[in-house]
N, C-alpha and C positions, 0 to 999 in steps of 0.2 A: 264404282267411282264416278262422280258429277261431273261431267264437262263444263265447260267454263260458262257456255250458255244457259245447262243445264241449273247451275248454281246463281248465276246471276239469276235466274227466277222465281228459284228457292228463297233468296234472301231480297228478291221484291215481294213474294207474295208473306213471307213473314213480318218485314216492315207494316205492308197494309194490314197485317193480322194483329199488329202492336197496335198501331196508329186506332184501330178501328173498338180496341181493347181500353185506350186510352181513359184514364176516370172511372173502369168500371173491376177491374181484376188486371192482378199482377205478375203475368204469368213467366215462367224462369225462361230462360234465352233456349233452352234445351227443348225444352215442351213445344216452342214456335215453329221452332227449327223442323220438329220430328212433324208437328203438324203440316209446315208448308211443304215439305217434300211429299206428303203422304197425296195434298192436295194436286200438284203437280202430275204427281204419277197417275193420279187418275184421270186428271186431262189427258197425259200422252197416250194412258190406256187405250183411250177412245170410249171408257167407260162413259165419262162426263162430256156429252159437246155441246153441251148448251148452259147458260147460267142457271135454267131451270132444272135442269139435270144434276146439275153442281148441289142445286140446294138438297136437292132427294135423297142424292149422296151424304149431304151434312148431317140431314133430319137421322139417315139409318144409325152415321154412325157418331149421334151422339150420346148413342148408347154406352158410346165404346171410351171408358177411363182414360184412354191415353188421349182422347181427342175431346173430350166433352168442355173443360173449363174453358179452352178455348171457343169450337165449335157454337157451344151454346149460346153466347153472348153475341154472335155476328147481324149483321141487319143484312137486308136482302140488300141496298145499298153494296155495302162491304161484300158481298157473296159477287156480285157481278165484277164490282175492280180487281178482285180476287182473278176470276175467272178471264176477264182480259189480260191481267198479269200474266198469266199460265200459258198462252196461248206463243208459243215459239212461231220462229221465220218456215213456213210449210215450205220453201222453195230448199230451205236447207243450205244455202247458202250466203251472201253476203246481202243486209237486210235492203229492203228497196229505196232508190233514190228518194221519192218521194218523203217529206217529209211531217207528214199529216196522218201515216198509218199512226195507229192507236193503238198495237197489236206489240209492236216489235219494240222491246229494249234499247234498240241506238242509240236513238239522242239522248237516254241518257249515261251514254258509256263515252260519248265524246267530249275530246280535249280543247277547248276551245279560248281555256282563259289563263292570263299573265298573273303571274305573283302579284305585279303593280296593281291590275285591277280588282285582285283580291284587299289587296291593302288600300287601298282608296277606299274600296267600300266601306272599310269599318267605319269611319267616322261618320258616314252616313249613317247606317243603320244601327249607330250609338243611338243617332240624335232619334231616328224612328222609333225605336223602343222606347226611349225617354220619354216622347210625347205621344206617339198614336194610343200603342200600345195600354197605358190606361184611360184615354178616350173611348176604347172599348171596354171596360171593366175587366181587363188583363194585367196583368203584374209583369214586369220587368222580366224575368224569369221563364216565363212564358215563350221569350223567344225561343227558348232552347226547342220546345217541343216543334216550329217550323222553320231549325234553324237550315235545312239542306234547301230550302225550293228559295227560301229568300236571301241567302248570300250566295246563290246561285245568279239568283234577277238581277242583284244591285250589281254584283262583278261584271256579269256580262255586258250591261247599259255602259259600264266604266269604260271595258274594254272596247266598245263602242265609242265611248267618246275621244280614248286614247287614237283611236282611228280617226274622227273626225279631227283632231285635234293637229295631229298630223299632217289632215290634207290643208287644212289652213296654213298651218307653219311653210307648207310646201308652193301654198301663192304667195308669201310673205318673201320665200327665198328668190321664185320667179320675179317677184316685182322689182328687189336689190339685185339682180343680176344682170337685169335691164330686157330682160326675155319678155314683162306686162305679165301682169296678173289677168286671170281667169275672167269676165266680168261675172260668168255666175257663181264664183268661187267651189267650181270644181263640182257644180250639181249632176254632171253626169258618173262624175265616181263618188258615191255613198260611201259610206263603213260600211266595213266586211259583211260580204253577205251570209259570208261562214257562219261568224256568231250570231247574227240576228236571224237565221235560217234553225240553229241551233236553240235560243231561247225560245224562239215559237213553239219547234218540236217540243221542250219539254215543258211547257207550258201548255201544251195539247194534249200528251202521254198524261199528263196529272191530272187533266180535267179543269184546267186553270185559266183557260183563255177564250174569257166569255169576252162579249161584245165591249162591255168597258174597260175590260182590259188591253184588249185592241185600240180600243179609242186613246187612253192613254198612249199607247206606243205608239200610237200615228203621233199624234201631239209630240214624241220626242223625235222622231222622223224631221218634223216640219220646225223644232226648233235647231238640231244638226244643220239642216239645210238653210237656217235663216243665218247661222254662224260662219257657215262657209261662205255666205254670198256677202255678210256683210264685212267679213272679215280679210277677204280680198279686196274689197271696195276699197277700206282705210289703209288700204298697207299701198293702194294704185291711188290713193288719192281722187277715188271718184264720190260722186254725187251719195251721201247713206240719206234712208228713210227714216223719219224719227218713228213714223205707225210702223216698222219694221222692229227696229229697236225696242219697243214698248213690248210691241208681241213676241217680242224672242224675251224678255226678262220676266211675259207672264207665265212663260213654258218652259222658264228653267227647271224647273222644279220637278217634272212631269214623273223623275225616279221616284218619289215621296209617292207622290199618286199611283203609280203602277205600283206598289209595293203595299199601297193601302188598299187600292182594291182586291187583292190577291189576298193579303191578307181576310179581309170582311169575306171572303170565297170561303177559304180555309178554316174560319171561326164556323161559317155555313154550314160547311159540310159533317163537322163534329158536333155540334147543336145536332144537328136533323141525324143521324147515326143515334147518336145519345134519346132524343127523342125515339124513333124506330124501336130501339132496346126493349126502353120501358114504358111503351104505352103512348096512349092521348095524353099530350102534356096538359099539366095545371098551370093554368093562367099565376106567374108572380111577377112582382117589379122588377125592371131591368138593375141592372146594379148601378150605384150609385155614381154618375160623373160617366155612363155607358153610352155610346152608339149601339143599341140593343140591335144584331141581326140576324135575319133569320135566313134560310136555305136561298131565298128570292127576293130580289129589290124589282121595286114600280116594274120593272121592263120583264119582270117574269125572268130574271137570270140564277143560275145556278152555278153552282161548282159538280152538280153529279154528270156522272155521265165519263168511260173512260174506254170507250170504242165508238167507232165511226159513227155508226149510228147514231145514239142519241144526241151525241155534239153535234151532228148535222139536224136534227129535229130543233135542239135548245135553239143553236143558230137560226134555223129560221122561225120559229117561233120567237124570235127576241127581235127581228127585223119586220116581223107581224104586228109588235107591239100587244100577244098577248101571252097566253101563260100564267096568268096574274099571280097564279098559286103555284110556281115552280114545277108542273108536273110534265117531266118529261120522259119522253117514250112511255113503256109501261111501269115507267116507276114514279106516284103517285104521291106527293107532300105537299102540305098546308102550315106550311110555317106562317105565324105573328107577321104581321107585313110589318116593313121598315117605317119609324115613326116618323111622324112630319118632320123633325127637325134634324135628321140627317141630312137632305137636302142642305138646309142651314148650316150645317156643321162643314159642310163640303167645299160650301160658297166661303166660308170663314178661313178654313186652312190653306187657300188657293192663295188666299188675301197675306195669308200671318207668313206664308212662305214665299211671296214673293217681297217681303219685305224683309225676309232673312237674308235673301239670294243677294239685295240691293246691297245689303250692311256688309255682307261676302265681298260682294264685287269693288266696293270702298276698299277693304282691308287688302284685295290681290291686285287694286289698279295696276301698279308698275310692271306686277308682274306678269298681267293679261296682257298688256304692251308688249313686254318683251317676247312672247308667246304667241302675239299675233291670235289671242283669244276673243269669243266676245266678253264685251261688258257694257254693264248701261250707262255708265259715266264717260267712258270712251266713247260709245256711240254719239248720245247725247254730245260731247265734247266735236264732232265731227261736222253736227246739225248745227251745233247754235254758238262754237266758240267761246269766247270767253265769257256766255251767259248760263254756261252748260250746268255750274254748279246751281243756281236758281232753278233750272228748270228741272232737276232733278229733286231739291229741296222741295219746291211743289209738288213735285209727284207723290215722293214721301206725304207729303203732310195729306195728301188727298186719299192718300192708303189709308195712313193712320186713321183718317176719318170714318173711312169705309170698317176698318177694326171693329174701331171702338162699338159700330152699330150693330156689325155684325155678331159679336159678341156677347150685347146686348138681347139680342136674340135668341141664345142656346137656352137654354135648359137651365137654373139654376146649378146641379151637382157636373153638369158638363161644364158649365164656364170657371165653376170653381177647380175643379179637378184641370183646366187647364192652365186658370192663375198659377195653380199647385206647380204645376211644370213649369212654368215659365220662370215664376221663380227663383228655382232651384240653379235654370240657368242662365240667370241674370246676378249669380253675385259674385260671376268673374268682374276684377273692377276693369270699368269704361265702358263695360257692356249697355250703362245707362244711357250713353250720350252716339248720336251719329258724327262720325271721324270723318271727314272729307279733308284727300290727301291735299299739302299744301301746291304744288306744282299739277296743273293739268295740261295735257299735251292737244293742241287746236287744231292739228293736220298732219299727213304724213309725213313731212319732212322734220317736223317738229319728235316726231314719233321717233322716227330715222337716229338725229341726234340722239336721242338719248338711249338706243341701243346701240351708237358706236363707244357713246360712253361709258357704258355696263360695258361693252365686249373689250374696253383698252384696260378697264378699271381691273378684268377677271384675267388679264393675261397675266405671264409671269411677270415682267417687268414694269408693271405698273408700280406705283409706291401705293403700299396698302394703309399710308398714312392721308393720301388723298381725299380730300371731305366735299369733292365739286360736286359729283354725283350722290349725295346724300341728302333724302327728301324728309321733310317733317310734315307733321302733321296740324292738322287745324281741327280744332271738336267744336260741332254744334250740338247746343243742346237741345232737346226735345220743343223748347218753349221758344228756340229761338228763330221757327220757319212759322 
């Protein structure tokens, strides 16, 4: 009988035995099973201690019919994730603090996320499949096969912001209670370092968290922090930055980005597996409306590598600036470098999504107010008063500008294939025009009122016939900034 550790390893190393099978053979849940156990035992054996060993093991026994459909089809890639999967806690007891072994199962046995921030994410990662997703030449469908590491990343960033969200809410309370808000709205207490302690690990364990993916999570680090500071600021009535405000609405986004890089990792790693398979690949066109990539981008980064070792070689070879051809430690790949105009496509999506976030931040104004959230209409509204709505319209229309060039730029079947999406989700109606809500709030006090008014409006004996606190809207159209 498998102990509990014993089996959690069983059924990681059969995963990676699927994943790794993936496009090439179908093999029944029974056959994996019998396979990953069989590989397992030979680890603990002490038969196998090295990945080189593992493989001598594969080659003998892919002689042997119960293991061959599997076995055969593995790349030396897959034979080592295999083999660091297998590798149990040698201490034998509770796995190490540290959260950066490559070895041990933990992080990903830890509890770390809310219902809410599960449920929050879907709408995200609707809108990410809708549109990245065939930006790559991937099909909707598609998510399924990495649907555990990426509604894992989006919940967790959630649950992270439910936390930051909170420590604002909690200068908003200090400031109405007459205690004074934070002035750096609470940058010495971050979000949990649980979960973001937590994401890294399995973001590490997967072989997932290369340098740009890091870079991304700083950028979400440094927009938290730009929420919290500013969002104490307006709730105490102090001095906001508008270069503050601009920068925290360029980095809202930063979930979409950590989710696309991870993804382009993951598309990587299956490319270059599949190539491994069968041979020196044949030069063919990328598919149509594709971000074509391959195992390593310009910086020499990979998704291989799933022990200490080589993530620490990738790493500092990525901070070397070279690597060109992805090869890291002794495992050696020359994927198609990334085309010129992914760059371009990078610089476009920054652009197309902060001009989503602006349209968001329109539609939640009252209720980023009452939340004590950021938003760039708010902000803006703190800077410039009652000229907040203009300065923002310009901004817009300076985005817009920056689009439409950018766009102009991709790739014929990439810009089509993005029209395609867009679209699809442009024929909710209004979605044509920018809504700018008709009432904007110019300071705190102003802010103040109208959360006494929400909070008399929601008590029981309000009259729920009361229409003082009911705000309309105002539509500008596209032509008229």
């Amino acid at each position: 009988m498998l102990g509990f550790e014993d089996l959690s390893r069983v059924l990681a190393v059969g995963r990676e035995l699927e994943a790794a099978l993936s496009g090439v053979d179908e093999p029944d849940a029974e056959l994996l099973k019998r396979t990953a156990a069989a590989i397992v035992a030979q680890v603990d054996g002490g038969s196998c201690r090295s990945p080189g060993s593992l493989a001598c093991w594969l080659l003998d026994s892919q002689h042997d019919s119960a293991h061959e459909p599997v076995i055969g089809a593995l790349s030396l890639g897959a034979v080592r994730r295999v083999f660091a999967l297998c590798r149990p806690d040698r201490a034998g007891t509770a796995p190490s603090s540290a959260p950066s072994s490559l070895f041990l199962p933990a992080p990903l046995l830890q509890q770390v996320l809310s219902y809410e921030a599960l449920s929050r994410a879907r709408t995200t990662l609707k809108d990410f499949c809708a549109f990245y997703l065939p930006l790559h030449g991937l099909s909707v469908t598609a998510f399924f096969r990495f649907l555990p590491i990426l509604v894992f990343v989006e919940a967790a960033i959630y649950q992270l912001d439910e936390d930051n969200e909170q420590l604002a809410s909690d200068s908003l309370h200090a400031s109405r209670s007459g205690l004074g808000a934070d002035p750096s709205g609470g940058l010495s207490r971050p979000p949990s370092a649980r979960v973001s302690t937590a994401l890294h690990s399995v973001l590490r364990t997967q072989g997932l968290l290369s340098q740009r993916v890091l870079a991304r999570l700083r950028e979400g680090e440094r927009y938290w922090e730009l929420e919290r500071k500013l969002s104490a600021a307006m709730a105490a009535g102090m001095a906001v930055s508008e270069t503050e405000v601009r920068e925290a609405s360029s980095l809202k986004s930063f979930d979409y980005r950590v989710l696309n890089e991870v993804l382009l990792l993951l598309i990587a790693r299956a490319r270059a597996d599949r190539a491994e398979r069968r041979g020196p690949p044949v030069a063919s066109p990328a598919p149509v409306g594709a971000a074509p990539v391959g195992a390593a981008d310009a910086a020499g980064e990979t998704a291989e590598g799933t022990n200490r070792k080589r993530l620490a070689v990738s790493e500092r070879t990525l901070v070397a600036g070279g690597d060109p051809e992805g090869q890291i430690g002794d495992c050696s790949r020359a994927p198609a470098a990334l085309p010129d105009h992914f760059g371009a496509l990078g610089q476009f999506l920054r652009v197309d999504e902060q001009l989503t976030d602006i349209c968001d931040d329109l539609r939640d104004y009252e209720t980023d107010v009452l939340r004590n959230s950021f938003n760039v209409l708010r902000g803006l509204a703190h800077v410039h008063g009652d000229e907040a709505t203009c300065h923002l319209a310009r901004l817009i229309g300076e985005l817009e500008c920056e689009h439409r060039t950018l766009l102009s730029k991709l790739p014929k079947g990439c810009a089509d294939c993005y029209r395609d999406c867009r679209r699809r989700a442009m024929k909710k109606e209004g979605t044509e025009r920018w809504i700018f809500p008709a009432v904007v709030f110019f300071s705190s006090a102003t802010e103040a009122t109208f959360r006494d008014a929400d909070a008399a409006k929601s008590s029981p004996s309000s009259s729920e016939t009361d229409d003082s606190s009911e705000w309309s809207d105002v539509e500008i159209g596209m032509g008229d900034m």
